[in-house]
C-alpha positions in Angstrom: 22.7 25.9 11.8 21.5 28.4 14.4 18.2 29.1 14.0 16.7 25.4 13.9 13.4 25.8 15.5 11.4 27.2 12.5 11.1 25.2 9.5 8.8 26.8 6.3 7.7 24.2 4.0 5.9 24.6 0.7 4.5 22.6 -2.1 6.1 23.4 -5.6 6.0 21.6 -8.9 9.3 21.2 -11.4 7.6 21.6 -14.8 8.6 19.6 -17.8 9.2 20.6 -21.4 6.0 18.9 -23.2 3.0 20.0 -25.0 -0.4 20.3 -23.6 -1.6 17.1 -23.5 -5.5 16.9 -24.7 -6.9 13.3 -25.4 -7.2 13.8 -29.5 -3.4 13.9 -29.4 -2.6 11.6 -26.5 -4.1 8.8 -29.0 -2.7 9.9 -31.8 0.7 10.0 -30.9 0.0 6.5 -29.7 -1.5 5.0 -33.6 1.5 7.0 -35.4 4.2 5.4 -32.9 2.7 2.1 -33.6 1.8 2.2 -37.0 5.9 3.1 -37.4 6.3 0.2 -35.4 4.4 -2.0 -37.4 6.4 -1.1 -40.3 9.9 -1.6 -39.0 8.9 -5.0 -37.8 7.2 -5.6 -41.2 10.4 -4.8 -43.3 12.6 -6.6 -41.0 10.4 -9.8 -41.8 10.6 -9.3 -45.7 6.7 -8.7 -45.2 4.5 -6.4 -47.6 2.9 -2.7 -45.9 0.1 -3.6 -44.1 -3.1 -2.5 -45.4 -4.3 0.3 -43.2 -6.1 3.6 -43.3 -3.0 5.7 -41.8 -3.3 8.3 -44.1 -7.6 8.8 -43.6 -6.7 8.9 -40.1 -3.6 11.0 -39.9 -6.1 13.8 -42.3 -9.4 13.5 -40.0 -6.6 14.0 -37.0 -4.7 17.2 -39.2 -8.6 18.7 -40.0 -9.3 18.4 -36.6 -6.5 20.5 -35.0 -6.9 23.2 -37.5 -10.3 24.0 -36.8 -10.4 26.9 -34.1 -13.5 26.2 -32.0 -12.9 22.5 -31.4 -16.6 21.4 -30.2 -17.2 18.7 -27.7 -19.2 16.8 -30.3 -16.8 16.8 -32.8 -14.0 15.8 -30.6 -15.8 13.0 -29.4 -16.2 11.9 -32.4 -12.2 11.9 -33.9 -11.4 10.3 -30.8 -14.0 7.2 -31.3 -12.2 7.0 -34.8 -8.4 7.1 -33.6 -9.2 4.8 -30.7 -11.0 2.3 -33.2 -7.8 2.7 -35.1 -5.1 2.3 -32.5 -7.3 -1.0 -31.5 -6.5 -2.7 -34.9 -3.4 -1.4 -35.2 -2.6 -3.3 -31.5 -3.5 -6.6 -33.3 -2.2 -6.0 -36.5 1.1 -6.2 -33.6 -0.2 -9.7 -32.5 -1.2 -11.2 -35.3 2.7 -11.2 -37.0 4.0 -12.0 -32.9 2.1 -15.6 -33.0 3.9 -16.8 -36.4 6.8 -15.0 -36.4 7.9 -14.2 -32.7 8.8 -10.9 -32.6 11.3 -9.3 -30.7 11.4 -6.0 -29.0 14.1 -3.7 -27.6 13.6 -3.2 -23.6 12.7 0.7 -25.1 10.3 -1.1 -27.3 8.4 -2.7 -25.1 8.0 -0.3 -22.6 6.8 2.4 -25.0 4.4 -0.8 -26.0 3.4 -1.1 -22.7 2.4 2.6 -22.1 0.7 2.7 -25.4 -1.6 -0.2 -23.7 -2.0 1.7 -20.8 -3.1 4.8 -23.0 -5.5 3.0 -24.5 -7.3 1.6 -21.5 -7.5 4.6 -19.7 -8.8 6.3 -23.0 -11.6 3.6 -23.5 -12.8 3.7 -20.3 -12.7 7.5 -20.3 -15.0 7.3 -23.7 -16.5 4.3 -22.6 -17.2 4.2 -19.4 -18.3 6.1 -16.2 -15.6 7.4 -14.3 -15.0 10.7 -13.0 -11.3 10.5 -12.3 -8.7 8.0 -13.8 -5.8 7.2 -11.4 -2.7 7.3 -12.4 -3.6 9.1 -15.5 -0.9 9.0 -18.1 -0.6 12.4 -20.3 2.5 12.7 -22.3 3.8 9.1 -24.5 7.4 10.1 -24.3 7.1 10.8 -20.5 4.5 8.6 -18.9 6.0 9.3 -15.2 4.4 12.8 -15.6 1.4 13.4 -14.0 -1.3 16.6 -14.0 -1.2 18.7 -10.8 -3.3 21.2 -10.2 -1.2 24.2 -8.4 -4.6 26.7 -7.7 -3.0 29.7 -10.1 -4.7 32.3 -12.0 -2.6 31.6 -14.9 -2.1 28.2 -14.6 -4.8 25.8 -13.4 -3.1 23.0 -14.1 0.8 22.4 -14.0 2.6 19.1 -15.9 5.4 17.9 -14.1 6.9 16.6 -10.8 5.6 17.5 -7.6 8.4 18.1 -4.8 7.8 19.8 -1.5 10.5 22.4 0.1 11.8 23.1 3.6 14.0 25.9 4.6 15.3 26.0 7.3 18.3 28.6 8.2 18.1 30.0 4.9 19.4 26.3 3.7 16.4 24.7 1.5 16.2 20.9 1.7 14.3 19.4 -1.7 12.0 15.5 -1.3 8.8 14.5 -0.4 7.3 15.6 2.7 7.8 12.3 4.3 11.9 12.5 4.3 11.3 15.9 4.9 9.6 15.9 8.2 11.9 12.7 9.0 15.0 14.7 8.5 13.5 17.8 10.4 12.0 15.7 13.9 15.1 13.4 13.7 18.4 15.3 13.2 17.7 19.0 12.9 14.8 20.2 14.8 14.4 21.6 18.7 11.0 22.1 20.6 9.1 23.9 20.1 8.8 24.3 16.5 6.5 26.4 14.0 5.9 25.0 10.4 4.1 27.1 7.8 2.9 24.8 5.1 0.1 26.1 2.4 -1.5 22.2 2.8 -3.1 20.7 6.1 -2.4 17.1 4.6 1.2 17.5 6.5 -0.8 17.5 10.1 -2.1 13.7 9.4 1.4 12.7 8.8 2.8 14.5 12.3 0.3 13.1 14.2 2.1 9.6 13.6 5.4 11.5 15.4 3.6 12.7 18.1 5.8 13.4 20.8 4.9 15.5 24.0 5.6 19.1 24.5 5.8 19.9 20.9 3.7 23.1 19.3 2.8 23.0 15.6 1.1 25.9 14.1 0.2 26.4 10.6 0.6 29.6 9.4 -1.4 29.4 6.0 -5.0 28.4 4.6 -5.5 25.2 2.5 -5.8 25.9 -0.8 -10.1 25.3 -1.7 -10.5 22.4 -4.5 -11.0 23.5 -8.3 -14.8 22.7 -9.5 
C-alpha cells in the first residue's frame, strides 16, 4: 500500500430478503407457527386436535390484509385479537409439557424462544408506554435482523445488517468500526491522517486512541434524526 494516510469510511447496510415486517403479521406468523407446533406434538402423543379458533383467527387476519386503507383503529384491534390468541395458544404448549414432558429439537426451541420474545415486546408495545423497544425483533425466521434507519428518500427504513467500510488505497476493508479503526491506527496508518465518515459517533471512539500529533478531520455532515 502506498497511499496509507487517507482512510474514507462509510456506514452501509447488507439488506436481507424478507417482507416488510408490520406488527399484524409479526404476530401472526408467530400463532400459525405455534398452532402447527401444537399439532405435531399433539399427534405424536396419540392426542385429539385441540379445540381452538385457528380458523376465526386466520379469516379476521386474511380480511384484514385485504382491505386497502388499513386504519389505526382497526389494526389495533386484529392485533388485541391475535395477541389474545397467540397467549392461549403458549399455554395450550404448557399444559401438555407438565404431563407429558415434551421434547423439542434445539431449532424448536429457539423458534419457541423468539416467539416469547415476540410476544413480550408486542404486549408491551400494545400495552404499555414505551416509545422505543430495544432490541426489537421484526422478522420470525430471522430474529438477528434489526430496523435501521439509512436517512433515504426512497427508503426510510432499511432491514438487514449494519457493516461499516474503509478504503483505503483503493482496497476496502468490511467490520464494525471498532476493528476498523484498530486495524487502521495499529498496522496500516501514518500521521497525519484524514477520515471522511458521514457519522460523528466515530470521534467518541478515537478519542480513546488519542495519540499526539495526529489530525482528524471529518469531511461530511451527520445525518439529522427522522421525526
Amino acid at each position: 500500500m502506498n497511499d496509507t494516510a487517507i482512510g474514507m469510511q462509510d456506514a452501509t447496510c447488507y439488506e436481507s430478503r424478507i417482507s416488510f415486517p408490520t406488527d399484524v403479521k409479526l404476530v401472526w406468523n408467530c400463532c400459525k407457527e405455534v398452532y402447527l407446533l401444537i399439532q405435531q406434538k399433539r399427534k405424536e402423543l396419540k392426542l385429539r386436535k385441540g379445540r381452538m379458533n385457528y380458523a376465526d383467527r386466520k379469516k379476521d387476519f386474511t380480511d384484514f390484509q385485504k382491505t386497502k386503507k388499513k386504519a389505526r383503529r382497526t389494526e389495533k384491534k386484529v392485533r388485541k385479537k391475535l395477541l389474545k390468541f397467540l397467549f392461549r395458544l403458549l399455554q395450550h404448549i404448557t399444559e401438555p409439557d407438565e404431563k407429558y414432558q415434551l421434547t423439542f429439537s434445539n431449532k424448536q426451541a429457539k423458534r419457541y424462544s423468539t416467539i416469547v420474545k415476540i410476544y413480550g415486546q408486542q404486549h408491551e408495545k400494545l400495552y404499555g408506554n414505551v416509545k422505543e423497544i430495544k432490541d426489537r425483533v421484526v422478522s420470525l425466521s430471522k430474529p438477528y435482523i434489526r430496523p435501521i434507519i439509512r436517512g433515504k428518500e426512497t427508503k426510510v427504513v432499511e432491514f438487514g445488517a449494519k457493516v461499516n467500510m474503509l478504503q483505503i488505497d483503493g482496497i476496502n476493508f468490511i467490520g464494525n468500526e471498532k476493528n476498523q479503526i484498530c486495524i487502521y491506527f495499529r498496522i496500516i496508518a501514518k500521521m497525519p491522517i484524514t477520515i471522511a465518515h458521514s457519522v460523528r459517533l466515530i470521534i467518541s471512539f478515537l478519542s480513546i486512541f488519542f495519540i499526539n500529533n495526529i489530525t482528524i478531520i471529518v469531511s461530511a455532515k451527520s445525518i439529522p434524526k427522522i421525526p
